[in-house]
C-alpha positions as CSV (number, residue, x, y, z in Angstrom):
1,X,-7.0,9.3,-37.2
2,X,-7.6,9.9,-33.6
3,X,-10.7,11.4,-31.8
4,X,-11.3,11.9,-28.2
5,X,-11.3,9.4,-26.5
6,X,-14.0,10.1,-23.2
7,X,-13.7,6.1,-22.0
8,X,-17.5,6.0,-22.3
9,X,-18.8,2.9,-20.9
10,X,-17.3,-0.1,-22.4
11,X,-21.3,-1.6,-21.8
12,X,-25.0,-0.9,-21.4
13,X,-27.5,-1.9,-19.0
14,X,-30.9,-1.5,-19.0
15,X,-32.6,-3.9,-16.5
16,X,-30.6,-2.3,-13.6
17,X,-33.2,-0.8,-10.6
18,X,-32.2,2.8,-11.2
19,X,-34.9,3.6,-8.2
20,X,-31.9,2.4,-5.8
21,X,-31.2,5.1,-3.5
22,X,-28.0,6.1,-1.8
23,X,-27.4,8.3,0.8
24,X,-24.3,10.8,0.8
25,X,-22.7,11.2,4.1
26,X,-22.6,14.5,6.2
27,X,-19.4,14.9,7.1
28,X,-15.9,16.3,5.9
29,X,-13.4,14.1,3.8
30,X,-10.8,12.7,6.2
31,X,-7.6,14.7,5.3
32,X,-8.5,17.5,3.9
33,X,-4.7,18.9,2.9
34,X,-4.6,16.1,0.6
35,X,-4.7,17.8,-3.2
36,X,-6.2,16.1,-6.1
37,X,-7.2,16.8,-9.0
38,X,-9.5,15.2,-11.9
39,X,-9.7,16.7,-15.3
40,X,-12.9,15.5,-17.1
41,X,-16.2,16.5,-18.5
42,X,-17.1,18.6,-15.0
43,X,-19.2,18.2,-12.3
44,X,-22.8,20.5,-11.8
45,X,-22.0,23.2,-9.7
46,X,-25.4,22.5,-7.4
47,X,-24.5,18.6,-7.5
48,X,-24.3,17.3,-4.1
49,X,-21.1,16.1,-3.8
50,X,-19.6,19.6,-4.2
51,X,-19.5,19.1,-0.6
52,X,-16.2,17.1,-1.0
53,X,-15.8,18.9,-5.0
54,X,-14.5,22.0,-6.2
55,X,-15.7,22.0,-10.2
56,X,-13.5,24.6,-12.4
57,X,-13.9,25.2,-16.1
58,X,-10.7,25.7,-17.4
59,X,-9.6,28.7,-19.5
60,X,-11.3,28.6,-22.7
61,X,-13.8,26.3,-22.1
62,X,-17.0,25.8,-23.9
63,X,-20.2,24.8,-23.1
64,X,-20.5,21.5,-21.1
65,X,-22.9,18.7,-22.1
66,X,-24.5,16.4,-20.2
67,X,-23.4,13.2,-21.1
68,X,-19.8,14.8,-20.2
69,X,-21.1,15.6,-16.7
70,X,-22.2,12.0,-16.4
71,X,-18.7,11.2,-17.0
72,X,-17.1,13.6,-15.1
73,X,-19.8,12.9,-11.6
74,X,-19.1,8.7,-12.6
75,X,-14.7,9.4,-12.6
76,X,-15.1,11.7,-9.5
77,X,-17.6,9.2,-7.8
78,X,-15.1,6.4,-7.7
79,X,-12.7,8.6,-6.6
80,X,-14.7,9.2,-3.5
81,X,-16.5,5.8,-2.6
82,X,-15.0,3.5,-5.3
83,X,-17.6,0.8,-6.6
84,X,-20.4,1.3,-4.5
85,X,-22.3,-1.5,-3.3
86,X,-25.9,-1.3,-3.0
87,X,-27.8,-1.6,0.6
88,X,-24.0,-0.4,2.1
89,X,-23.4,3.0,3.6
90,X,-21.0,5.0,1.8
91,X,-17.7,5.5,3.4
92,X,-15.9,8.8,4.1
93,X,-14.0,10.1,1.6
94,X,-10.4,10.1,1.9
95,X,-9.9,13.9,0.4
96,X,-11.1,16.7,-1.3
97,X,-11.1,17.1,-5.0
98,X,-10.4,19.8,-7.3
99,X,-12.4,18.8,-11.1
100,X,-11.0,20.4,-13.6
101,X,-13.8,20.8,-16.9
102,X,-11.3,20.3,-20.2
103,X,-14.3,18.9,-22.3
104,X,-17.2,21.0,-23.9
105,X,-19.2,20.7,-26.5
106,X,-17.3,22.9,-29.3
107,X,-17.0,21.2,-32.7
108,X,-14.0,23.2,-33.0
109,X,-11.7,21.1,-31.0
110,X,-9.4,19.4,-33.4
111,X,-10.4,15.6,-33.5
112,X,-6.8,14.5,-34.3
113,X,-4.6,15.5,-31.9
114,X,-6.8,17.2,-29.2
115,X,-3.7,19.4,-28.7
116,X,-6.7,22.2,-26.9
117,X,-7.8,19.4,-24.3
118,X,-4.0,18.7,-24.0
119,X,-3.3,22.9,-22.9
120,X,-6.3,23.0,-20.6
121,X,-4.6,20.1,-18.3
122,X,-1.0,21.3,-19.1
123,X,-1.9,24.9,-17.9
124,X,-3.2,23.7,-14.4
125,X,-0.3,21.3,-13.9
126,X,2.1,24.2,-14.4
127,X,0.2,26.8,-12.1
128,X,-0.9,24.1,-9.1
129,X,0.9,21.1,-7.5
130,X,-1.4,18.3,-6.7
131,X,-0.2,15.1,-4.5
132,X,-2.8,13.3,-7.4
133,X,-4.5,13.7,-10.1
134,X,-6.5,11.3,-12.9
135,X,-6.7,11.6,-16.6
136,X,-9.4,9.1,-17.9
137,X,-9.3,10.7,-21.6
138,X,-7.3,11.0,-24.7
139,X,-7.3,10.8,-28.2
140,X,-8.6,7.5,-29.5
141,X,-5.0,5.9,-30.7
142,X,-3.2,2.9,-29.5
143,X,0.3,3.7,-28.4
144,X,3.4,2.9,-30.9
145,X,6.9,1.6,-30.4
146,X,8.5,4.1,-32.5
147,X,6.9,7.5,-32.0
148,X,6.2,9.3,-28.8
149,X,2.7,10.9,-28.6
150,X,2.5,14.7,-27.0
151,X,0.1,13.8,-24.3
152,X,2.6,11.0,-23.4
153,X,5.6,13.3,-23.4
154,X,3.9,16.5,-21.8
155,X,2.4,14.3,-19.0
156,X,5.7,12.9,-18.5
157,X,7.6,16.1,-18.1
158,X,4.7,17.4,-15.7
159,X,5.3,13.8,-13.3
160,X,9.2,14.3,-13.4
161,X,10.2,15.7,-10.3
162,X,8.2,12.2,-8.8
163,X,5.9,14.8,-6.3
164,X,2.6,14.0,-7.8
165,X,0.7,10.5,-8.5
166,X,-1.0,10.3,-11.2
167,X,-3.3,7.9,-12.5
168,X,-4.2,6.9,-16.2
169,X,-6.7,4.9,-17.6
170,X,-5.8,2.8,-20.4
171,X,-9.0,2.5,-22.6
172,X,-11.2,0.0,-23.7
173,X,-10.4,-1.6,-26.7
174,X,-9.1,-4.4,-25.4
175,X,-11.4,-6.0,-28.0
176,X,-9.5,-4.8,-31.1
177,X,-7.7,-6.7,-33.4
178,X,-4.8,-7.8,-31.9
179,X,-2.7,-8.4,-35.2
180,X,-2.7,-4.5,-35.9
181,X,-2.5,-3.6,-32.6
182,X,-5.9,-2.5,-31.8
183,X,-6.6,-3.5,-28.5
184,X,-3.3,-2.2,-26.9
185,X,-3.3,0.6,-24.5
186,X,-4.1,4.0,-25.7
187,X,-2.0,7.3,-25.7
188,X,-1.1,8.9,-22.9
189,X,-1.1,5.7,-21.1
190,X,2.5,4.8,-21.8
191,X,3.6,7.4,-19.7
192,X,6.2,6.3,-17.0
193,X,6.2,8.3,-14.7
194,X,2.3,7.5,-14.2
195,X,0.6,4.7,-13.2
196,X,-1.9,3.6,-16.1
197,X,-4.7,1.4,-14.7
198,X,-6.6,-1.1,-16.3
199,X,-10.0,-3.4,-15.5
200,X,-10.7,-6.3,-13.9
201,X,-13.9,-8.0,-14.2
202,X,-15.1,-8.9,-10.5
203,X,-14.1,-6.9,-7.0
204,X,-14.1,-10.5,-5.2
205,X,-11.8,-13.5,-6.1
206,X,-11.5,-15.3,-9.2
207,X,-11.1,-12.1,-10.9
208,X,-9.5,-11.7,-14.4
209,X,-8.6,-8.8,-16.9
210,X,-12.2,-7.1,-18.1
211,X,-12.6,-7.8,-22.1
212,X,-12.5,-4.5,-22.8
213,X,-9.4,-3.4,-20.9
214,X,-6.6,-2.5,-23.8
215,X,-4.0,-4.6,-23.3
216,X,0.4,-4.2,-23.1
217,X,2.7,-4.3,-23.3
218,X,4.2,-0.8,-22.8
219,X,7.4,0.9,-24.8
220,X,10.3,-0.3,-23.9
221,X,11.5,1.3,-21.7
222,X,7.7,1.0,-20.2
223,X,7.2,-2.1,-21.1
224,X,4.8,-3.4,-18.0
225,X,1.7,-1.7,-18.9
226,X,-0.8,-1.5,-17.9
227,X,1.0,-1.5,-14.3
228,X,-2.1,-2.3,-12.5
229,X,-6.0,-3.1,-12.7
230,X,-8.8,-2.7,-10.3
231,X,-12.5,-3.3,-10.3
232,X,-13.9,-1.6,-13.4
233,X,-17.2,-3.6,-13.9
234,X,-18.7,-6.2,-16.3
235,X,-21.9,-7.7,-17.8
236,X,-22.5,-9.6,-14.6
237,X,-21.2,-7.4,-12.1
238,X,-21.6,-3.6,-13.3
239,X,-19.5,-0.3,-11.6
240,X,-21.7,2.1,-9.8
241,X,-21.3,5.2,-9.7
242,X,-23.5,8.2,-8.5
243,X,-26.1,9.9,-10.9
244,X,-24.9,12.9,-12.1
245,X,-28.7,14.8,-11.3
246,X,-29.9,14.1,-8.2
247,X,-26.0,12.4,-7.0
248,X,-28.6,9.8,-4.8
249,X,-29.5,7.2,-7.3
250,X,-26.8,4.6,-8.6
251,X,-25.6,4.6,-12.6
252,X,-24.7,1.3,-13.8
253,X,-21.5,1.3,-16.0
254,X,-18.0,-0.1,-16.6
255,X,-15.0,0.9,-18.2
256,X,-11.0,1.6,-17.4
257,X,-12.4,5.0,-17.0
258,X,-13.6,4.1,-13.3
259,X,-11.0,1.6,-12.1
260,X,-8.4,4.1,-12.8
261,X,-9.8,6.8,-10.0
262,X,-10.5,3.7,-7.7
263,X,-6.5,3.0,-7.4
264,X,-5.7,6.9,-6.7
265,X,-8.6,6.2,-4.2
266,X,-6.3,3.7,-2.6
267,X,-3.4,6.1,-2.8
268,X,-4.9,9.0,-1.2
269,X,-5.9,6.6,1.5
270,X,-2.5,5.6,2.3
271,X,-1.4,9.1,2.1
272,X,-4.4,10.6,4.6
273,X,-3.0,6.8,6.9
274,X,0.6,8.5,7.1
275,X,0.6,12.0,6.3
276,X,3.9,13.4,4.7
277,X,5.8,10.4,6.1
278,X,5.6,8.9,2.5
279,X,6.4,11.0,-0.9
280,X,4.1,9.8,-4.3
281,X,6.7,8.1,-5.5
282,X,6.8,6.0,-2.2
283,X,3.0,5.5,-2.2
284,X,3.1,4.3,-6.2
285,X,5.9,1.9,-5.2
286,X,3.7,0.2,-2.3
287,X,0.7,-0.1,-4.5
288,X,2.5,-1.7,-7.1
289,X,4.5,-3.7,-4.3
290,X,1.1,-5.1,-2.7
291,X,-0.7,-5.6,-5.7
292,X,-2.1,-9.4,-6.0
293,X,0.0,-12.0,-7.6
294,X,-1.5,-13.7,-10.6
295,X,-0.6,-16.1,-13.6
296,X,-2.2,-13.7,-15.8
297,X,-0.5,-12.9,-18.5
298,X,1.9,-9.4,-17.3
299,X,0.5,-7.5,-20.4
300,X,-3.1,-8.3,-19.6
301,X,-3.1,-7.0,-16.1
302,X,0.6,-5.8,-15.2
303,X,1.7,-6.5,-11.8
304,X,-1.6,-7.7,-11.2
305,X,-5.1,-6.3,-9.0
306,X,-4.3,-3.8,-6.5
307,X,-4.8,-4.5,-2.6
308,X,-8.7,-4.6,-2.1
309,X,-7.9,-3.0,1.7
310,X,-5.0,-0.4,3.2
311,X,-4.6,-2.6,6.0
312,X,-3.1,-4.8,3.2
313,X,-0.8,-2.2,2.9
314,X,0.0,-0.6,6.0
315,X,0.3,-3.4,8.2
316,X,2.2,-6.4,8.9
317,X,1.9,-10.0,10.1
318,X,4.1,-11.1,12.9
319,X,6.1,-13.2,10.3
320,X,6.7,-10.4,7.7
321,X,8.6,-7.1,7.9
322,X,8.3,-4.2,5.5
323,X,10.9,-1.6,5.0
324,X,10.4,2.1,2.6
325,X,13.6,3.6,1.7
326,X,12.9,7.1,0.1
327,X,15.3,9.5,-0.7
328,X,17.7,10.9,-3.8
329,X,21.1,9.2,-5.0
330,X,23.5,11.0,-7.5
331,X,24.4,10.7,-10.9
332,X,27.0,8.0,-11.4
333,X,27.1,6.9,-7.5
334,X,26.2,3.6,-5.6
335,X,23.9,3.5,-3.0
336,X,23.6,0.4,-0.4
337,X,19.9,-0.4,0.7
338,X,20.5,-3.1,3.7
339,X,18.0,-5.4,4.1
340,X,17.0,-6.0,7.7
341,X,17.5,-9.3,9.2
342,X,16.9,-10.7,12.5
343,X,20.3,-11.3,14.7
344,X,19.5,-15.2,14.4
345,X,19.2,-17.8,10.9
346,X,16.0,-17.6,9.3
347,X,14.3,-21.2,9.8
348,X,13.1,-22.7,6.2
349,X,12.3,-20.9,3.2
350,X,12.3,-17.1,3.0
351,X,10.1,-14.8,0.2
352,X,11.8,-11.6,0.0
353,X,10.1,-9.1,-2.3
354,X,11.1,-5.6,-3.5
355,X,10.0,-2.7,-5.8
356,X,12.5,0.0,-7.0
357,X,9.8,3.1,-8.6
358,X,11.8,6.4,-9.4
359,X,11.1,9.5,-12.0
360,X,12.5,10.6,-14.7
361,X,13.3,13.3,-17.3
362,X,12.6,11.8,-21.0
363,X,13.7,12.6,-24.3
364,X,10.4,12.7,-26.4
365,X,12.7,12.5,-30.1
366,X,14.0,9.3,-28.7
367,X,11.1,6.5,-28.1
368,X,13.9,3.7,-27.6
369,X,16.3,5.8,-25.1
370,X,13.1,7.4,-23.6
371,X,13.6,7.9,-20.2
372,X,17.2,9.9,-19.2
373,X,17.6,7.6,-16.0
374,X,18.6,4.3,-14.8
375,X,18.8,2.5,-11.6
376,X,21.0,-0.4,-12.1
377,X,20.4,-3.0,-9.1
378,X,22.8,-6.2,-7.6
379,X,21.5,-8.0,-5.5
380,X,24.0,-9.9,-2.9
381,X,22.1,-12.0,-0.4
382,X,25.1,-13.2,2.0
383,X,27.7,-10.6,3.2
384,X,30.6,-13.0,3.4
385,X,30.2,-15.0,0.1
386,X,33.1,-14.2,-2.1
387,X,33.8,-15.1,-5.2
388,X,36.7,-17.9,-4.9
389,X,40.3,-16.8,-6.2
390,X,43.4,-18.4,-6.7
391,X,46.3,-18.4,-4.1
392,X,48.1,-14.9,-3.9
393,X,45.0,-13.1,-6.0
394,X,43.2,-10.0,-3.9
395,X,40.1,-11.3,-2.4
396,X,36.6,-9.9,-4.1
397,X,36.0,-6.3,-3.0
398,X,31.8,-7.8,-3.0
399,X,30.3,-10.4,-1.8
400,X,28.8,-12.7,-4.7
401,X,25.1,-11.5,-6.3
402,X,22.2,-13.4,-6.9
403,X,19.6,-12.7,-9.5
404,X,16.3,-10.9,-8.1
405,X,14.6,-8.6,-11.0
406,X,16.4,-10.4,-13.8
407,X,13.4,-12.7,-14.1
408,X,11.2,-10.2,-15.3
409,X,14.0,-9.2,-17.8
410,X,14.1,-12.3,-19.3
411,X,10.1,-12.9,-19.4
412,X,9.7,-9.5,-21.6
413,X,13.0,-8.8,-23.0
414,X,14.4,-9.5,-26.6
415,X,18.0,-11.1,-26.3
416,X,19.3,-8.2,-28.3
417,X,17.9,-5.9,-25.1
418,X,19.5,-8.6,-22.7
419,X,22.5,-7.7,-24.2
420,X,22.5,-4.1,-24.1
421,X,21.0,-4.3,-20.5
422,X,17.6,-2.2,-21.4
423,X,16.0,-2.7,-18.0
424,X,18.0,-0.7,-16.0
425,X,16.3,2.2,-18.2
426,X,13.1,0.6,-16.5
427,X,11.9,3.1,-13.7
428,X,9.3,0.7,-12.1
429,X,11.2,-2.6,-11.0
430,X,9.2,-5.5,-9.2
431,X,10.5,-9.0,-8.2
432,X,9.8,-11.7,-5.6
433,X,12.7,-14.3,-4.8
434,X,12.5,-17.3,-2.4
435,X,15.4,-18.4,-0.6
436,X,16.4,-20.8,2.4
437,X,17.5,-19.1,5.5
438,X,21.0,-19.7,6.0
439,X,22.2,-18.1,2.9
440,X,20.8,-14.9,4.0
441,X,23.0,-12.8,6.1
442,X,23.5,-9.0,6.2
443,X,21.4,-9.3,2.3
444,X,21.5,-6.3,1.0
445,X,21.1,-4.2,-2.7
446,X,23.6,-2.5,-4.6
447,X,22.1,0.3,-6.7
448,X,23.6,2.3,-8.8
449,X,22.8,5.8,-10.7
450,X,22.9,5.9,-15.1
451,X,22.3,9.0,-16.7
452,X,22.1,9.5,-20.2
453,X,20.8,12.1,-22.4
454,X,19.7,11.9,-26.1
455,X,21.2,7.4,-25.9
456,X,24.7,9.3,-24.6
457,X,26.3,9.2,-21.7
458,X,25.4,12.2,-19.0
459,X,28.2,12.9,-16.8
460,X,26.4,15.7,-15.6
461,X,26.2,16.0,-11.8
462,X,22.4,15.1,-11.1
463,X,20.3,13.7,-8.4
464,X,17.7,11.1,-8.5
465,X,14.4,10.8,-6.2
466,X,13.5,6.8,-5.9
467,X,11.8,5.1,-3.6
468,X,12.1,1.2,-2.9
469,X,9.7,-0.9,-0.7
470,X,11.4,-4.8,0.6
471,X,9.2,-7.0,2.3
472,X,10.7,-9.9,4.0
473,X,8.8,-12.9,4.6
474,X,9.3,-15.9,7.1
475,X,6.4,-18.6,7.8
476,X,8.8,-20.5,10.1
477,X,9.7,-17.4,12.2
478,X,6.9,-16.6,14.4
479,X,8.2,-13.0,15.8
480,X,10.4,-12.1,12.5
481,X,8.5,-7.9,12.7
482,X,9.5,-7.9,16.5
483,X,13.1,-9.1,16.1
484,X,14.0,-6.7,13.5
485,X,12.0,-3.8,15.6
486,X,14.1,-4.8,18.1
487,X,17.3,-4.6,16.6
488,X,17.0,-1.6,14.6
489,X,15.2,0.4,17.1
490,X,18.1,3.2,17.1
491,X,18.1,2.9,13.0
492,X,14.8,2.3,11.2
493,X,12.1,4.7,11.8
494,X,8.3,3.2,12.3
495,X,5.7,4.5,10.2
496,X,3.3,5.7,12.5
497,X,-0.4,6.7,11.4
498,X,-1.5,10.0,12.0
499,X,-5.2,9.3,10.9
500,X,-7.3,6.8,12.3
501,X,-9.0,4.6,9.5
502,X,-10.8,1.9,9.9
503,X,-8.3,-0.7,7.9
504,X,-10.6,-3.3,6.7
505,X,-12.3,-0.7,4.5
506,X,-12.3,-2.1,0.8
507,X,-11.7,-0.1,-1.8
């Protein structure tokens, strides 16, 4: 049976120099109007970074322990600094942080389904909106295909309306037995309207998925999961964190339970870059869109490790041009997302990339129809490619389509899903399609709106938030951001920072 699972370091050290001394900067986080929240074992209320943390015990509560409170200061450490590197100054945080206390030390709790933990972060969810918040807990049990777990379908309600990114650690039993299903990731993980977050072994190059990170894949629908991974330590290359005393000396640990605040770390940062220019579901869509590529197996490490830097993110190279659409389609409608192209041919090849994120409303008694929403998407590269008819037949009312995302399908689908078309019930969609330049012209996506309800048809008149990122790149084009500026000057609205950061800043 399930018991809590507190992601307690997936390691021990104990030749680390724990007479290493840090130094917490004196000054406020960078956007303050930025709310997030952390539920986990709490945070001392005279703990130095109380500067930047508001601790709360939830209603209820019992008495805290301190082995939770090294938790809780490790999870809200990375939140602020990430992995901290020893001899470097620590960097401004990005926000505040409201920590929420769900775990005491009461025997009481019941081990099985944790339903009381469950309340305590359901309760805040439902009084306060956050812009993020990070669950690294939950009951010990590796998700299963045919049953929904509460947590899962609670969370997912919460997440619905797409206004708050969350992030969810996936556990670390990556090293369980694989033929029962051991080592795959852990309830409430397989939420979708989340991102769940697992390790990777080395911040640098030459990284791959930490041993202990659980492994995917997800439910289907859900079935990339985890979606990303970020630094969450090893043997050789341990996370720190601050010490949850004195908040000056550095803890050496590991586990999914500190990559996981590390990538809402990242999203916070983008959000404090641009303000309210972007929604949550447009930040979790560029995270997932600038993650880096790997041949690592997709149910490893997902779409792979997320950027190590926001000017990853939020800038472009003079060959490459990056487009957010953000906004709501209607039940049963089409929507046409352009692609913008320069006036003239594209010289050579052409690496066009997109990611389609939206939320949902799921049906919890139906693990196989789970989420109620579905953006079907065609894509059609060349506006005046027709299908060919015969003489006297009515000319195609659309110009021919090209596969884009249907390589993913085919890498994690069954053929009896093919057939039935389950990924269009996926709500995170991710592909990357090369092409030459002269069979691009006026590209563009078709995307239309499914509802269902219960596996039915919902004709119900409904609207959809979504938010889809394309990124358009051209090696042989030297001015390919300028050209499109250029041309869509009256239509396209630039991003523009209202925060200085300093770019280069890893995370």
């Amino acid at each position: 049976m399930p018991r809590l699972r507190l992601l307690n370091p997936a390691f021990r050290i104990s030749s680390f120099d724990k007479s290493m001394n840090v130094s917490l900067p004196n000054i406020r986080s960078l956007d303050e109007s930025i709310k997030v929240a952390i539920f986990d074992g709490g945070i001392p209320q005279d703990h130095p970074i109380t500067r930047w943390v508001t601790p709360y015990d939830t209603i209820g509560i019992g008495e805290p322990e301190d082995s939770l409170f090294e938790h809780g200061v490790g999870v809200t450490s990375a939140f602020l600094f990430g992995h901290i590197e020893p001899g470097t100054p620590l960097s401004t945080p990005f926000s505040n942080v409201d920590h929420y206390r769900v775990l005491d030390s009461d025997p009481g709790v019941n081990p099985y389904e944790l339903y009381e933990v469950l309340d305590r972060i359901s309760n805040v969810l439902a009084t306060k909106h956050y812009d993020f918040i990070n669950i690294s807990l939950g009951p010990t049990l590796p998700i299963e295909d045919d049953e929904v777990h509460a947590w899962t379908a609670v969370l997912d309600d919460h997440l619905s309306d797409g206004e708050t990114l969350a992030t969810i650690a996936v556990g670390n039993d990556g090293e369980g037995d694989p033929s029962i299903g051991a080592n795959r990731i852990q309830v409430p993980a397989d939420c979708v309207n989340a991102l769940s977050v697992g390790a990777c072994d080395m911040p640098d190059k030459s990284w791959k998925r930490a041993s202990y990170s659980s492994i995917g894949p997800g439910r289907s629908p859900g079935i990339v999961k985890p979606d990303l991974v970020d630094f969450g330590g090893s043997l050789g290359r341990p996370f720190l964190t601050l010490d949850p005393i004195t908040g000056t000396r550095l803890i050496p640990t590991g586990g999914t339970s500190f990559s996981s605040p590390t990538v809402l770390r990242l999203g916070a940062g983008v959000k404090a870059h641009f303000g309210n220019a972007l929604n949550a579901l447009a930040i979790r869509a560029l995270l997932v869109h600038c993650a880096e590529s790997t041949d690592i197996d997709r149910f490893e490490v997902g779409w792979g490790r997320v950027s190590r830097s926001i000017s990853d993110i939020v800038t472009c190279s003079d060959n490459m041009m990056r487009v957010v659409f953000q906004g709501k389609i209607r039940a049963s409608k089409y929507l046409r997302a352009p692609i913008p192209l320069p006036n003239s041919q594209l010289k050579g090849k052409v690496k066009i990339k997109a990611t389609l994120v939206y939320a949902t409303a799921c049906d919890a008694h139906h693990p196989g129809n789970y989420t109620r929403s579905g953006l079907e998407v065609t894509f059609r590269p060349h506006k005046n490619r027709r299908r060919k008819v015969a003489v006297g037949e009515a000319s195609p009312l659309h110009p021919l389509s090209k596969p884009f995302f249907q390589k993913e399908q085919k890498l994690f689908q069954t053929e009896e899903e093919l057939r039935r078309d389950a990924w269009k019930w996926e709500n995170c969609l991710h592909g990357e399609v090369s092409f030459l330049g002269k069979s691009l012209d006026g590209s563009f996506f078709d995307i239309h709106y499914n509802a269902r309800s219960e596996g039915h048809n919902d004709a119900r008149s409904q609207e959809l938030e979504y938010a889809l990122i394309i990124t358009v790149e051209a090696k042989n084009v030297a001015d390919l951001y300028g050209q499109v500026v250029r041309k869509y000057a009256t239509i396209l609205e630039p991003l523009i920072p209202v925060i200085d950061i300093p770019l280069s800043l890893s995370n």
